[in-house]
N, C-alpha and C positions, 0 to 999 in steps of 0.2 A: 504494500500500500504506500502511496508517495500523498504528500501533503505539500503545496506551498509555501514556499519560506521566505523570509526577506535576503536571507543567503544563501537560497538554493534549496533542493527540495529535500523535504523532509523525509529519509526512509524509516520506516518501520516494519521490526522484524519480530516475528511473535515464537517464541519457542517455548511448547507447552510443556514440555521435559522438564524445562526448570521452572516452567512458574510463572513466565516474565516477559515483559517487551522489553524489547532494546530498540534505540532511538539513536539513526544515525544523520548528522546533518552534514550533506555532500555538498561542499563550497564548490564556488566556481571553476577553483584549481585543487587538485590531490591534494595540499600542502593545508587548504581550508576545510580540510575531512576530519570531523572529530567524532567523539562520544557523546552525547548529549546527556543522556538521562538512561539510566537502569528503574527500572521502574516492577518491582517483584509484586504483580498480581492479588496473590497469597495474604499479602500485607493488607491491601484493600477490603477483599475480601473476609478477611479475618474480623476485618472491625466492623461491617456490615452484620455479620454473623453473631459479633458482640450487642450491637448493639438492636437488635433483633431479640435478641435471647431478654436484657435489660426493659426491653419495650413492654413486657406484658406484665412484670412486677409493678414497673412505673404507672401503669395504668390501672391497675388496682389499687394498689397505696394509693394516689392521685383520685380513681373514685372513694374509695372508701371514709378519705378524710371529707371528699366533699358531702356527701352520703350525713357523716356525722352532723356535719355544718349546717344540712339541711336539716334532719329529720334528729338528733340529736341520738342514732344508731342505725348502724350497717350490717342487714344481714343479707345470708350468701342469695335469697330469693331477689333481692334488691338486686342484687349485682347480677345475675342472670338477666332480667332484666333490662336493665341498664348496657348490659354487652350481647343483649342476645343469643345468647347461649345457654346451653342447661344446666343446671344443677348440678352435675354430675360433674362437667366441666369446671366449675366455677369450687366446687368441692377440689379437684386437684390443684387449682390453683392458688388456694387456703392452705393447704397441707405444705404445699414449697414455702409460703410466705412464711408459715410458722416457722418450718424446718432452718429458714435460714435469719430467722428473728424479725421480721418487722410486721405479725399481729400475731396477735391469742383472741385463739378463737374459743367461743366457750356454747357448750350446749344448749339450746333457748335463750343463750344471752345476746347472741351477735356477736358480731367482729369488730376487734379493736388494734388500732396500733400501737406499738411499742415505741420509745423513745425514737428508737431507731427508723422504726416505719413515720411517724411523725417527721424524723429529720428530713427521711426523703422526699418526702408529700409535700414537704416546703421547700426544699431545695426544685421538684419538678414542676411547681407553679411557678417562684420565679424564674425558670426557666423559660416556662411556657409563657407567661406575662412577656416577658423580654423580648419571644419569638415574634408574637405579636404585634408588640407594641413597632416594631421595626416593621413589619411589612405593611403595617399602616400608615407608617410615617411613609414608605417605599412607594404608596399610594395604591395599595391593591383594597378591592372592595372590601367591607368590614367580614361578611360574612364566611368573603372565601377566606381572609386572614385569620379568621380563625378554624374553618377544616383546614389550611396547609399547616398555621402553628401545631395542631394536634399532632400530626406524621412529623414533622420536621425536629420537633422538639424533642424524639429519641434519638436522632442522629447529628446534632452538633455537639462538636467539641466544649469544653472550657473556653478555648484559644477562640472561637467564635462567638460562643456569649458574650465574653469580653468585648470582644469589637463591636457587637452589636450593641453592648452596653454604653461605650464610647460614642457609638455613631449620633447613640438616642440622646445622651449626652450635649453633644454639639448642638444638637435642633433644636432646645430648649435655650442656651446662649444666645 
């Protein structure tokens, strides 16, 4: 595949053996031939797959707290609900949250968060606030701004809230 370049065109060579594209930029003359960029697939990939996996805790913790907020208790028929999915579903995904501490759940009592799930549940709103608030500023309609903050908001960095935080920042100076 060749790409366009301001130095000549872009080759790209994909070798699935390792993993990885390599990026070679052919200057004008031999002498203007280098390496560009190693670029390991895997790597991408891997964090898609992170953050995939991170996406369905965030989204419980994140309902469950608002759940509380609202109705002042969260149980798993709610969240069925609320996610469209069964019972049955929403029962194994109580079990992981326990298992890795952020609710206790308790029998006829509902679901509750633990410090920990707490933590989260406010660390993933102002995320999602953040997500937001920037692609409004960005100028996109309110409504789709917030279905794109929901998806978008498991897959940015820190290094990107940040900027985003900055950006939002500025427009208010």
């Amino acid at each position: 595949m060749v790409i366009g370049d301001w130095r000549g065109p872009l080759w790209i060579n994909y070798y699935p053996e390792r993993l990885c594209v390599i990026l070679y930029n052919h200057g004008v003359n031999k002498s203007d031939e280098s390496l560009v960029i190693l670029v390991p697939q895997k790597t991408y990939f891997q964090r898609v797959k992170e953050d995939h996996q991170r996406e369905l805790v965030e989204d419980y913790v994140e309902e469950i707290a608002r759940l509380h907020a609202e109705g002042g208790e969260a149980r798993a028929s709610d969240l069925a609900i609320r996610f469209e999915v069964s019972p049955a579903a929403v029962s194994k995904v109580i079990a992981k949250l326990r298992r890795d501490g952020f609710v206790e759940a308790r029998p006829y009592r509902g679901i509750f968060l633990t410090s920990q799930g707490s933590e989260l549940a406010i660390q993933v709103s102002h995320r999602h606030q953040t997500i937001l608030q920037t692609l409004i500023a960005l100028g996109v309609p309110e409504e789709v701004a917030h279905s794109d903050a929901e998806g978008i908001e498991h897959h940015c960095s820190e290094a990107t809230i940040a900027a985003m935080q900055q950006f939002l920042a500025r427009q208010t100076d």
